[in-house]
C-alpha positions as CSV (number, residue, x, y, z in Angstrom):
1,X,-58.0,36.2,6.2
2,X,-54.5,38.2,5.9
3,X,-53.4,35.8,8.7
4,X,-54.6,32.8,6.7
5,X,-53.0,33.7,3.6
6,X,-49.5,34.7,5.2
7,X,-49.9,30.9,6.8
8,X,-50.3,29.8,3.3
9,X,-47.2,31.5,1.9
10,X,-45.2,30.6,4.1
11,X,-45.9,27.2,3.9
12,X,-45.8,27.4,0.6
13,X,-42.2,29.2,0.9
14,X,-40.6,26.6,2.6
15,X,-42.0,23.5,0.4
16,X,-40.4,25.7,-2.2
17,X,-37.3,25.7,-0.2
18,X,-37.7,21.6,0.5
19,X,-38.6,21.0,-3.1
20,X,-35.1,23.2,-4.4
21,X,-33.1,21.3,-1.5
22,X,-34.1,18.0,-2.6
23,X,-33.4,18.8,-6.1
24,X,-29.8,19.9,-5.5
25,X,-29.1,17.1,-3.4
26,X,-30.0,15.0,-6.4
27,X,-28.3,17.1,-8.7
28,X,-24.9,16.4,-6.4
29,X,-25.7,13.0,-5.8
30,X,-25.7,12.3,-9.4
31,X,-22.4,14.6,-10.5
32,X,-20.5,14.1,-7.7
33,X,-19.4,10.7,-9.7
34,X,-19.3,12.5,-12.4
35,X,-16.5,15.0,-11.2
36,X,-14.7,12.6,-9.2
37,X,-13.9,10.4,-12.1
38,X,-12.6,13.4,-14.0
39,X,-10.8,14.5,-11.5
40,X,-9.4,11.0,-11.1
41,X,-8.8,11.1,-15.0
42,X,-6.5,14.6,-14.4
43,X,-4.8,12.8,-12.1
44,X,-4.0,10.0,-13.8
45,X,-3.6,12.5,-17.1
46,X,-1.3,14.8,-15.0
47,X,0.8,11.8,-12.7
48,X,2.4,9.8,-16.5
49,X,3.2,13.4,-18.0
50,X,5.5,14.0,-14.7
51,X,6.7,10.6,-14.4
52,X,7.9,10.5,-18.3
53,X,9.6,14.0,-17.3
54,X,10.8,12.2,-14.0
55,X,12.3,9.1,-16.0
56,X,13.4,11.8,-18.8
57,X,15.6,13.6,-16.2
58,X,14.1,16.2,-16.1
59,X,12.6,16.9,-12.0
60,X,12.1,20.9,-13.3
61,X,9.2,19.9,-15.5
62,X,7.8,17.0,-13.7
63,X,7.4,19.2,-10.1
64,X,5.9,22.1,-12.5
65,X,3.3,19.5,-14.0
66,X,2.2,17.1,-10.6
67,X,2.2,20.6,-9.0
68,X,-0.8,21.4,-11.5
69,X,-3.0,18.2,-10.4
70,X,-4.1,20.4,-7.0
71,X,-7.2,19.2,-5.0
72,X,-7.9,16.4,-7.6
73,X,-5.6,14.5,-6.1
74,X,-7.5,13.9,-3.2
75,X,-9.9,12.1,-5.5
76,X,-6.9,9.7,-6.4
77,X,-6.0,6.3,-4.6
78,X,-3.1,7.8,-2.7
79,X,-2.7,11.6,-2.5
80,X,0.1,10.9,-1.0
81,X,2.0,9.4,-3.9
82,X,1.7,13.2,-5.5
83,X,3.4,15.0,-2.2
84,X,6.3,12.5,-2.2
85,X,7.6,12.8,-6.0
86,X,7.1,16.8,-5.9
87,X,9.7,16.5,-2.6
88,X,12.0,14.1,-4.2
89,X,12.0,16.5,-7.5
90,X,12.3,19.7,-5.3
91,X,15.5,18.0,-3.6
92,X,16.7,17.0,-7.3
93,X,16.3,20.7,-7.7
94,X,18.1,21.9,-4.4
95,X,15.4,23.7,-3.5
96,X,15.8,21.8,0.1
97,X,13.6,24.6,2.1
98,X,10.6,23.7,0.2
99,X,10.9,20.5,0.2
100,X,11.1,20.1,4.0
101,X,8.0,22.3,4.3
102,X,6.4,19.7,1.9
103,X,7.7,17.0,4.3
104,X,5.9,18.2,7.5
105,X,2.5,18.6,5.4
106,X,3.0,15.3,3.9
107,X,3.6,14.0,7.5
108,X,0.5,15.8,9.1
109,X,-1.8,14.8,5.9
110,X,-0.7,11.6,6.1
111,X,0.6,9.5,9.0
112,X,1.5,6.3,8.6
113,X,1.5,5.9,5.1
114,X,4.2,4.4,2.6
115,X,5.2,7.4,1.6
116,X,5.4,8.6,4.5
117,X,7.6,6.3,5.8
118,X,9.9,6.4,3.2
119,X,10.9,9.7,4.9
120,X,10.3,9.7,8.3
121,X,11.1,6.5,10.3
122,X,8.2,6.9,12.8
123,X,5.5,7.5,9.3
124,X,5.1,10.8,11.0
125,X,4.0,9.6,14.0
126,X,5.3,12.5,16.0
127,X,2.6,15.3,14.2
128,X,-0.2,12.8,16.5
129,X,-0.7,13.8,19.4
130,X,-0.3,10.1,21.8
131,X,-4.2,9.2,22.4
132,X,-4.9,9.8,18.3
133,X,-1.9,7.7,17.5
134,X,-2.7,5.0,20.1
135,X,-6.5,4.1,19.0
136,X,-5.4,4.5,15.2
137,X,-2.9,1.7,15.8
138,X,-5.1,-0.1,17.8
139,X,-8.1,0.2,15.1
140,X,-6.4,-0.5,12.5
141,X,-3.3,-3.3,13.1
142,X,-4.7,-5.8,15.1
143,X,-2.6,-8.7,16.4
144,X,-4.2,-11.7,16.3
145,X,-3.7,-15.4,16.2
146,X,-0.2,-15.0,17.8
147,X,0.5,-18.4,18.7
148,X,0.0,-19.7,15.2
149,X,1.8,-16.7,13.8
150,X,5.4,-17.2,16.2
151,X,5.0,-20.8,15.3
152,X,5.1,-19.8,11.5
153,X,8.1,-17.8,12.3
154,X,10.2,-19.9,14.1
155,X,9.4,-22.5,11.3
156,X,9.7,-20.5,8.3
157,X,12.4,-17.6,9.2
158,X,9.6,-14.9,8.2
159,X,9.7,-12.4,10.9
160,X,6.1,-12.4,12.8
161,X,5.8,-8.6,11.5
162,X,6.2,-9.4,8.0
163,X,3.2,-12.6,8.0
164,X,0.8,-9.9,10.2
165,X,1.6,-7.7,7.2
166,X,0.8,-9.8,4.3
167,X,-2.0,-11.5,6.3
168,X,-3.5,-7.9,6.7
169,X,-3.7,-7.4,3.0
170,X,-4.7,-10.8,1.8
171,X,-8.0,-11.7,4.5
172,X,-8.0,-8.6,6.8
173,X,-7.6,-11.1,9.4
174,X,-10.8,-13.7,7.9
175,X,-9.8,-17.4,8.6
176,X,-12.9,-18.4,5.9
177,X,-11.8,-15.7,3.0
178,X,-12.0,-16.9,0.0
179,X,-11.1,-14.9,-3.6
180,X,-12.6,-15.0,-6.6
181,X,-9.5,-17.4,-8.2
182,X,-10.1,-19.7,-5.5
183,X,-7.1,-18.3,-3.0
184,X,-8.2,-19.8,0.6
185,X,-7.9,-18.4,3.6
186,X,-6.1,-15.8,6.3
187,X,-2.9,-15.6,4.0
188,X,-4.8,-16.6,0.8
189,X,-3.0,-20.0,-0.5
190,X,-3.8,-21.3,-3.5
191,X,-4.6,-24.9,-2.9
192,X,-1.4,-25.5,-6.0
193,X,0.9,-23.6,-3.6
194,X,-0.6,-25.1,-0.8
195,X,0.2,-28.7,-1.8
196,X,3.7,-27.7,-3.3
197,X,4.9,-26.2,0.3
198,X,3.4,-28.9,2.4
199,X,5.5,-31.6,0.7
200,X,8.2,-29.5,1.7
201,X,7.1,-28.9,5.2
202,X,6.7,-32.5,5.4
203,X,3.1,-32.0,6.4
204,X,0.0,-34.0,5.7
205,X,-3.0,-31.9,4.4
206,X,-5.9,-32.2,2.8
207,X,-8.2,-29.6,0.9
208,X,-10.4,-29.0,4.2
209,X,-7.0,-28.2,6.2
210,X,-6.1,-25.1,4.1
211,X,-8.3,-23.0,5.6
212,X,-7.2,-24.0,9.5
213,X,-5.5,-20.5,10.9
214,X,-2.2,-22.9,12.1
215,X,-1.5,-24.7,8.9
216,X,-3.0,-21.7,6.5
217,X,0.1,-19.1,8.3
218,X,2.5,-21.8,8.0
219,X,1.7,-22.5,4.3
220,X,1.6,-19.3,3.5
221,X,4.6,-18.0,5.0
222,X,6.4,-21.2,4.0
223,X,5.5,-19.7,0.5
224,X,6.7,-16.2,1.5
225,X,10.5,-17.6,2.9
226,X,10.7,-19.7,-0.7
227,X,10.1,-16.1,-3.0
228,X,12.5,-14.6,-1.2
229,X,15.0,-17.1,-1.6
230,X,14.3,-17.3,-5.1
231,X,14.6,-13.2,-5.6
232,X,17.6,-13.3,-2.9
233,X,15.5,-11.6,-0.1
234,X,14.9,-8.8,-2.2
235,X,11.4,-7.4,-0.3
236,X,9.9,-5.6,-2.6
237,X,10.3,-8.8,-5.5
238,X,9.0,-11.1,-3.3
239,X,6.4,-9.2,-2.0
240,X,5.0,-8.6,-5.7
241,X,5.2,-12.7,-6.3
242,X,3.5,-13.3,-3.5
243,X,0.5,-11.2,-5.3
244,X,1.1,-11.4,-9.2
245,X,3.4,-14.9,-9.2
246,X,6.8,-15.4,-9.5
247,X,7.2,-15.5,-13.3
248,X,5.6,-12.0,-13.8
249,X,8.2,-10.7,-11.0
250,X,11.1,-12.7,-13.1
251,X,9.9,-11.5,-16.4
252,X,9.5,-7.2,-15.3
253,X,13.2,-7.7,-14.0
254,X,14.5,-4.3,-12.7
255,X,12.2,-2.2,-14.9
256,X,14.6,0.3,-15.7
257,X,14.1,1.4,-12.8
258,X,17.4,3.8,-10.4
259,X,15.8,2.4,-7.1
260,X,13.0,0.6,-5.1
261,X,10.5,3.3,-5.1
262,X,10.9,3.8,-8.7
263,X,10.5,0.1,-9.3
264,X,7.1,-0.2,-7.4
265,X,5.8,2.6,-9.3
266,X,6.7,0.9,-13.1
267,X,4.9,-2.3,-11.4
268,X,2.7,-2.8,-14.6
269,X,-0.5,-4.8,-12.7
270,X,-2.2,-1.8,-10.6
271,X,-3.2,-4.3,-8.2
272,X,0.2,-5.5,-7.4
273,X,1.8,-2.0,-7.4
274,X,-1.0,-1.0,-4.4
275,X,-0.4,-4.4,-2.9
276,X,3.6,-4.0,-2.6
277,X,3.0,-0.4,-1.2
278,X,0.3,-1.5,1.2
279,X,2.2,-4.7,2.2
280,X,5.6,-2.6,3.3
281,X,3.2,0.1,5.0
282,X,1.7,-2.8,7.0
283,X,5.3,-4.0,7.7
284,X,6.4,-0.8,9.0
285,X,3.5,-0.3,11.2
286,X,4.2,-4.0,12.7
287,X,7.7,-3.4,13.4
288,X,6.9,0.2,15.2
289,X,4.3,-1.8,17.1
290,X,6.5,-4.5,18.5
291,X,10.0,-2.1,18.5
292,X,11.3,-4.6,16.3
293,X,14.6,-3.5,15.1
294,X,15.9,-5.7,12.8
295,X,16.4,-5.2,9.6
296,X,17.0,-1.8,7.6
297,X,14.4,1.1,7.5
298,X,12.1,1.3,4.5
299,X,14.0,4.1,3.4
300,X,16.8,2.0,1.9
301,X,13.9,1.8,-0.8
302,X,15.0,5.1,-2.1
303,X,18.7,4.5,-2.4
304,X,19.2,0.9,-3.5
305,X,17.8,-0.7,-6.4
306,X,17.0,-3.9,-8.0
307,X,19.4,-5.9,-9.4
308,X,18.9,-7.8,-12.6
309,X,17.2,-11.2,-11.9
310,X,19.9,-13.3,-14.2
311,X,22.6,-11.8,-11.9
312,X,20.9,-12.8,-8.2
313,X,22.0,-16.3,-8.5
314,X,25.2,-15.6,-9.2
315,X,26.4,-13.1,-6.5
316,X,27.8,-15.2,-3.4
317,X,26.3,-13.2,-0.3
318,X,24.2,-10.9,-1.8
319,X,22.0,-8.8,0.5
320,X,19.4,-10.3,2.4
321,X,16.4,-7.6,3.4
322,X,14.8,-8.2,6.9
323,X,11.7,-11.0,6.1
């Protein structure tokens, strides 16, 4: 009977047990959104009060305030974004031994990232060890359709790195993608664009010839060579057309912005500011991949800026950036 009853209890003990477990993994399951957006909200809260102190001159009180968003910035699109701006406020500062300690965390944290790459010319490559780095690049930046993509090249003057790079982004790769707005394909022509650039390839299309992987690379980095001709090879510009339009990129001019990184952060579209960051990660990946040295690093970013659109025209020989 005692043996009967202490079966019972126990039992009972450990439905108990099942019945609490259950019910906290409900309880997280359903605040676990809950905190994640407000943490996403303090960062968001915490990232414009230090870049208004940023843009006000003032680096003391915007490393105080981004150093106050802690771990909820892991809960943000790009902790990364966070480290960066605290190092370039700490060097504004002269306080150079934090910042490189911040520099080998940001590297470790996160390889191969934009921001990442701003400062190290390998993305922090050399904190993986060989066999992590090797099947990261190999998971992650495929190189496919290469005959259509040199083809494009030769045609177009894009370098084969920088159409793998916007092709990345726009299909990850999907010859059949389609967007919502009706954008068709591996590098995501709109059938407008798609007319306007065949005419001047000289090439005879039709609707169902968009989507081919040879004429959909051409058309689309036919599209890429003409923004950057327009915004005088100015990447980051003709990147951001290639996403938001060319009028929107005219119309934001320099954005008040002292360089390159500032003036992808004052991108006003959110979709086009990831995009442009996303799109030079890819192309710095691409080149490390193929040791393709042309071109300057991605951390000219940080020390030249844009230059007002009315004057681009105007200035015989102005810089061209690596397409």
């Amino acid at each position: 009977m005692c043996l009967s009853t202490l079966t019972q209890s126990i039992v009972s003990r450990k439905r108990l047990i099942l019945a609490l477990a259950a019910l906290f993994s409900v309880s997280a399951a359903i605040s676990l959104p809950v905190v994640a957006d407000h943490c996403r909200q303090h960062v968001y809260q915490k990232w414009a009060e230090g870049w208004l102190a940023w843009k006000n001159d003032d680096p003391e009180a915007a490393l105080e305030v981004w150093s106050d968003i802690g771990i909820s910035a892991n809960f943000s699109a790009r902790p990364s974004r966070i480290e960066y701006w605290k190092i370039r406020a700490m060097e504004k500062l002269g306080r150079e031994e934090e910042a490189c300690l911040l520099k080998t965390k940001l590297a470790k944290r996160y390889p191969f990232d934009f921001y990442t790459f701003l400062i190290f010319s390998d993305g922090g490559a050399g904190s993986l060890g060989d066999a992590c780095r090797s099947k990261a690049e190999s998971l992650f930046y495929p190189n496919p359709w290469k005959k259509e993509v040199s083809a494009a090249a030769a045609r177009t003057g894009v370098s084969e790195s920088m159409i793998l790079s916007v092709m990345r982004q726009e299909s990850k790769f999907r010859k059949n993608a389609v967007s919502r707005s009706g954008a068709q394909g591996l590098m995501q022509i709109m059938p407008t664009t798609a007319k306007d650039e065949s005419r001047s390839l000289k090439m005879e299309t039709t609707g169902s010839d968009i989507k081919d992987p040879g004429n959909n690379i051409l058309l689309g980095a036919s599209y890429f060579a003409r923004l950057s001709r327009i915004f005088s090879g100015e990447l980051p510009r003709a990147i951001a057309a290639y996403n938001a339009g060319m009028m929107p990129v005219t119309r934001w001019n320099t954005l008040y912005a002292d360089d390159w990184v500032e003036w992808i952060e004052e991108i006003p579209y959110p979709e086009t500011r990831e995009y442009v960051r996303s799109v030079l990660e890819n192309h710095e990946m691409y080149k490390m991949l193929s040791g393709e040295k042309s071109g300057p690093p991605i951390s000219v970013l940080m020390s030249e800026g844009p230059m007002p659109v009315e004057k681009l025209a105007s200035v015989p020989g102005h810089k061209k950036s690596d397409m």
